[in-house]
C-alpha positions as CSV (number, residue, x, y, z in Angstrom):
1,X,37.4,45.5,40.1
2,X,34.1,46.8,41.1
3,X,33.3,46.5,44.6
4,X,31.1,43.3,45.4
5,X,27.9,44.0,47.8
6,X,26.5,42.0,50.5
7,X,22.8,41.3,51.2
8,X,22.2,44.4,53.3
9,X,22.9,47.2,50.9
10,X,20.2,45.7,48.7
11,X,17.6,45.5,51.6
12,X,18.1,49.0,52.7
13,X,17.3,49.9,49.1
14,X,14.2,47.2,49.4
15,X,15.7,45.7,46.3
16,X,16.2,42.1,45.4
17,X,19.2,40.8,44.4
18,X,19.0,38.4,40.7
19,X,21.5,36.0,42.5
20,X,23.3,34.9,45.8
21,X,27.0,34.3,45.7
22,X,27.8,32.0,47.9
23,X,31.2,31.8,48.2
24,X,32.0,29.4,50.4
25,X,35.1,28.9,53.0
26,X,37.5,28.1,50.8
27,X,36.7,31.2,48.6
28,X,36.4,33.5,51.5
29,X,39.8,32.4,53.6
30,X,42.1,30.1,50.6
31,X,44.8,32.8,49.3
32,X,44.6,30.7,45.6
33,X,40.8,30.1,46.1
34,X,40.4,34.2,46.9
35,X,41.7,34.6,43.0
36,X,39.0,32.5,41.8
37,X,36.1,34.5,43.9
38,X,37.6,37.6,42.5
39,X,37.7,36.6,38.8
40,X,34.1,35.0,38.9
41,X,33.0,38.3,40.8
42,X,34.5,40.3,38.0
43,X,32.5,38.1,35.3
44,X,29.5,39.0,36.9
45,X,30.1,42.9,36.8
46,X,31.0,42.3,33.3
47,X,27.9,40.7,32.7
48,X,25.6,43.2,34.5
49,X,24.5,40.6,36.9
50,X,23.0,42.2,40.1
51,X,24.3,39.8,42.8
52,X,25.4,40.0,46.4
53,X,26.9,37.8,49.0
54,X,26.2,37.4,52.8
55,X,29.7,38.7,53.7
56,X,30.5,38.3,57.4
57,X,26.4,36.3,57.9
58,X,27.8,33.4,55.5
59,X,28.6,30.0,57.5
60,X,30.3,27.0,56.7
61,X,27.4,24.8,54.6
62,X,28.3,21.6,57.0
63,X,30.5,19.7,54.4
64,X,33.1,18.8,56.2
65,X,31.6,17.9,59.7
66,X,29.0,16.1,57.6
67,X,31.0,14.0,55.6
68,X,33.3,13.1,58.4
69,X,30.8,11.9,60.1
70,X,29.4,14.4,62.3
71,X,26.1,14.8,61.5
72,X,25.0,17.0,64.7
73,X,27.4,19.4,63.8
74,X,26.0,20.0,60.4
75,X,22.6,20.0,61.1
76,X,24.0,23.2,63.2
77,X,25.8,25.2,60.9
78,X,23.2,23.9,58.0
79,X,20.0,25.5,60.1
80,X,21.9,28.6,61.1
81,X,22.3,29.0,57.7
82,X,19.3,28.4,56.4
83,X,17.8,30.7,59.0
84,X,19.8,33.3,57.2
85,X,18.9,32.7,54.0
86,X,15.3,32.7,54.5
87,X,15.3,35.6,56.5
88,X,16.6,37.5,53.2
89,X,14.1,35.3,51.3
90,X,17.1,33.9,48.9
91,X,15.7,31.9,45.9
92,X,18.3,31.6,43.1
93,X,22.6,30.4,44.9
94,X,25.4,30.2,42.8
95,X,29.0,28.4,43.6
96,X,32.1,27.9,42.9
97,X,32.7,24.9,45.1
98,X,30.9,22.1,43.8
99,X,30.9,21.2,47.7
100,X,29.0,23.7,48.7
101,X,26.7,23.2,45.8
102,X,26.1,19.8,46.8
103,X,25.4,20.4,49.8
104,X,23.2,23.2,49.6
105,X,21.1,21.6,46.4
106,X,20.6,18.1,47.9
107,X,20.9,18.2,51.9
108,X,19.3,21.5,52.6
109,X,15.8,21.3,51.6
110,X,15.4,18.4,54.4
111,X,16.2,20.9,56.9
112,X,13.8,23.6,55.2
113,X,16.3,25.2,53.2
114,X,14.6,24.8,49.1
115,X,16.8,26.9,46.8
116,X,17.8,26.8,43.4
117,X,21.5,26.0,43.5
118,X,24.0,26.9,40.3
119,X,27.4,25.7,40.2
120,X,29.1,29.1,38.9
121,X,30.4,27.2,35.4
122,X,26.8,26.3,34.7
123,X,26.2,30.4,35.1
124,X,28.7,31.0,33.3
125,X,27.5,28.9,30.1
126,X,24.1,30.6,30.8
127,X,25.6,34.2,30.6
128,X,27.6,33.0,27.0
129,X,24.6,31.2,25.4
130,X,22.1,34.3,26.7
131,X,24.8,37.0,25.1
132,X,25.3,38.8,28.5
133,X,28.9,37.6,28.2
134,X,31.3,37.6,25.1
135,X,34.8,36.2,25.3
136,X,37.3,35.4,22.7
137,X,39.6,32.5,22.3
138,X,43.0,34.7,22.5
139,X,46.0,33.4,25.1
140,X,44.3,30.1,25.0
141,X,43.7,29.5,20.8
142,X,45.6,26.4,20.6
143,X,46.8,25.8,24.3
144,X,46.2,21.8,25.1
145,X,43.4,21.7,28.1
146,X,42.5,18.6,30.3
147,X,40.1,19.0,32.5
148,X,39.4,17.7,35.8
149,X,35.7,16.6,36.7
150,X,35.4,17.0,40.4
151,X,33.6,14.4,42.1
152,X,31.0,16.6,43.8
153,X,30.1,18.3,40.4
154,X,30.0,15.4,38.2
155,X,29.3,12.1,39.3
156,X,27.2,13.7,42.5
157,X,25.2,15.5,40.1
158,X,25.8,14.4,36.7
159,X,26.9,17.9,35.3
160,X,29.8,17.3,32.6
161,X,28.7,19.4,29.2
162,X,28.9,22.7,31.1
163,X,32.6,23.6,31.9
164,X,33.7,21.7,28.7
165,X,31.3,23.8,26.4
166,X,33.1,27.3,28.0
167,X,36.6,25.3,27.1
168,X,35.8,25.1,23.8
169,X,34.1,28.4,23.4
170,X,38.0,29.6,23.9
171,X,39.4,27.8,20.8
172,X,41.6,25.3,23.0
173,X,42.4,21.9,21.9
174,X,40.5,19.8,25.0
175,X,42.6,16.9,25.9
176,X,40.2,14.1,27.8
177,X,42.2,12.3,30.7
178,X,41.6,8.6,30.6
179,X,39.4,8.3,33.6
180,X,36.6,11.3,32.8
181,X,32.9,12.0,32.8
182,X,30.7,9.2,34.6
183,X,34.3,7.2,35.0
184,X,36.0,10.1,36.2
185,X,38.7,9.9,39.2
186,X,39.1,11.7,42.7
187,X,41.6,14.5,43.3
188,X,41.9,13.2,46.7
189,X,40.4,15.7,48.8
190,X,36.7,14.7,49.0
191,X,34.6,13.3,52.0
192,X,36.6,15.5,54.0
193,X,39.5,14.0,53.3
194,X,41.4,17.4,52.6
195,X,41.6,17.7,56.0
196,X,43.5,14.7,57.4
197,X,46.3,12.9,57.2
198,X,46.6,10.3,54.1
199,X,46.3,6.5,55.2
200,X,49.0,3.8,54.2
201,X,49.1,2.7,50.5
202,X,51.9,3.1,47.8
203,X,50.3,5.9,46.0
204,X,49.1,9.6,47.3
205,X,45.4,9.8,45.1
206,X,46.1,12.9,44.4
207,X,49.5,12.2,43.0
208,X,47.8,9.6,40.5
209,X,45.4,12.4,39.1
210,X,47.8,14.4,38.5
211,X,49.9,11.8,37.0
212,X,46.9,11.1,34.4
213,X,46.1,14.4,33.6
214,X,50.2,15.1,33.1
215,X,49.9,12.6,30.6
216,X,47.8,14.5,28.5
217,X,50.4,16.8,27.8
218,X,48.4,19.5,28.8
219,X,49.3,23.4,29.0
220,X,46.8,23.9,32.0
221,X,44.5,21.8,33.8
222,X,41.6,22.9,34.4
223,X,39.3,22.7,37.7
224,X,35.9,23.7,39.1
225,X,36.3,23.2,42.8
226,X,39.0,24.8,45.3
227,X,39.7,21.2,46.8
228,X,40.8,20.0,43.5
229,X,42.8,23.3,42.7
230,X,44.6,22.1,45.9
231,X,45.4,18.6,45.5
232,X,46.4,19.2,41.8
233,X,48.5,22.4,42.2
234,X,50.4,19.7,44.6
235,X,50.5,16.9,41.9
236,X,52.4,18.9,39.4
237,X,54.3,20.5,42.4
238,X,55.4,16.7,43.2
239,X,56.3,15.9,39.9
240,X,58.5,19.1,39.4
241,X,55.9,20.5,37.0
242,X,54.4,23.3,38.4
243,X,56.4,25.6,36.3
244,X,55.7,24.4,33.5
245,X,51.6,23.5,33.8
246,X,48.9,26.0,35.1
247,X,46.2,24.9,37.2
248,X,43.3,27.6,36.6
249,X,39.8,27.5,37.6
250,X,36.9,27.5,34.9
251,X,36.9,31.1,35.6
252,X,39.9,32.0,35.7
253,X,40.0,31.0,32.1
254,X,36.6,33.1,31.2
255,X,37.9,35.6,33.4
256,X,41.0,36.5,30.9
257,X,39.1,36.4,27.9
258,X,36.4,38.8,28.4
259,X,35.7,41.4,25.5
């Protein structure tokens, strides 16, 4: 893979940048989330996008201090980062963690930070439908899909056409879960609950996604947020399925099918 450039290479050149990649915590430090950055890094080579990232400059967005209640804390890492951003004169983000993307698009311009904010699989429908990227249906012509709307992505911001249009655009036979869209269900891990202990109750959330998208009868499950990979990898992990049913990001799945 080509090597991916930060910010300052394109200011010593006094060149712009077309986007930002923001790739978030999770992307930067998660050993499964690393794989998705990569893939969706490599989709942007392939589609001659010019794009860089902040590298080492790049913050946590506030997410998780924020939604467990810490607002001072967010506020902090929030204005540090918008300090950053402005100073490079950022206009157009993209993400792969619908967190991130929440965060960024809808909490941000209060604290001065106004940016247009792309979750990466609405890029990635851009890219297909402008004819900067071509994939095939190949390994996946066939393969039974179900795909997971993260909470964050969909009912946050209502955006549910865009990683099902790239599904289909691979020939796979897209299996809805019973709770989807508008009604769809929580992996678990949301309003920072990824990063404490589960409370009493007879059922692990995660554990009952999985459980529905399972009985789909799915070849992969599909996600668009590292949190959700998480939770889900555990679900079929619990249920003695992992071998047996992938968990791949939205890119991932572009990512092998690239002409």
């Amino acid at each position: 893979m080509q090597k991916v450039r930060d910010i300052q290479s394109y200011i010593q050149e006094g060149t712009v940048p077309e986007i930002l990649f923001w790739v978030g915590c999770a992307g930067s430090f998660d050993e499964r989330a690393q794989r998705v950055s990569k893939a969706f890094a490599n989709i942007l080579h392939k589609a001659n996008v010019h794009f860089a990232i902040l590298g080492a400059e790049e913050g946590c967005t506030g997410d998780p201090a924020k939604r467990a209640g810490n607002e001072f804390l967010f506020q902090m890492q929030a204005l540090q980062n918008i300090a950053t951003l402005n100073g490079y004169n950022i206009k157009r983000i993209v993400t792969a963690c619908p967190h991130c993307f929440n965060t960024l698009k809808n909490e941000y311009p209060n604290l001065g930070g106004n940016y247009e904010v792309v979750h990466h699989t609405q890029f990635i429908n851009e890219l297909l439908d402008s004819g900067r990227l071509a994939i095939e249906g190949g390994a996946f012509k066939g393969k039974k899909i179900t795909y997971h709307d993260s909470c964050y992505l969909g009912r946050a911001n209502g955006i549910y056409e865009a990683p099902r249009m790239i599904i289909e655009r691979l020939d796979a036979d897209l299996q809805e879960m019973k709770r989807c869209k508008t009604n769809g269900f929580c992996c678990g891990a949301g309003g920072a609950q990824m990063f404490k202990e589960a409370e009493n109750g007879t059922k692990e959330v995660n554990v009952e996604r999985t459980e529905e998208a399972l009985a789909t009868s799915p070849d992969i499950i599909a996600v668009n947020c590292p949190f959700c990979m998480t939770m889900i990898k555990d679900g079929t992990k619990h249920f003695e399925k992992d071998h047996l049913v992938q968990v791949m990001d939205i890119a991932e799945l572009v990512n092998e099918q690239l002409k």
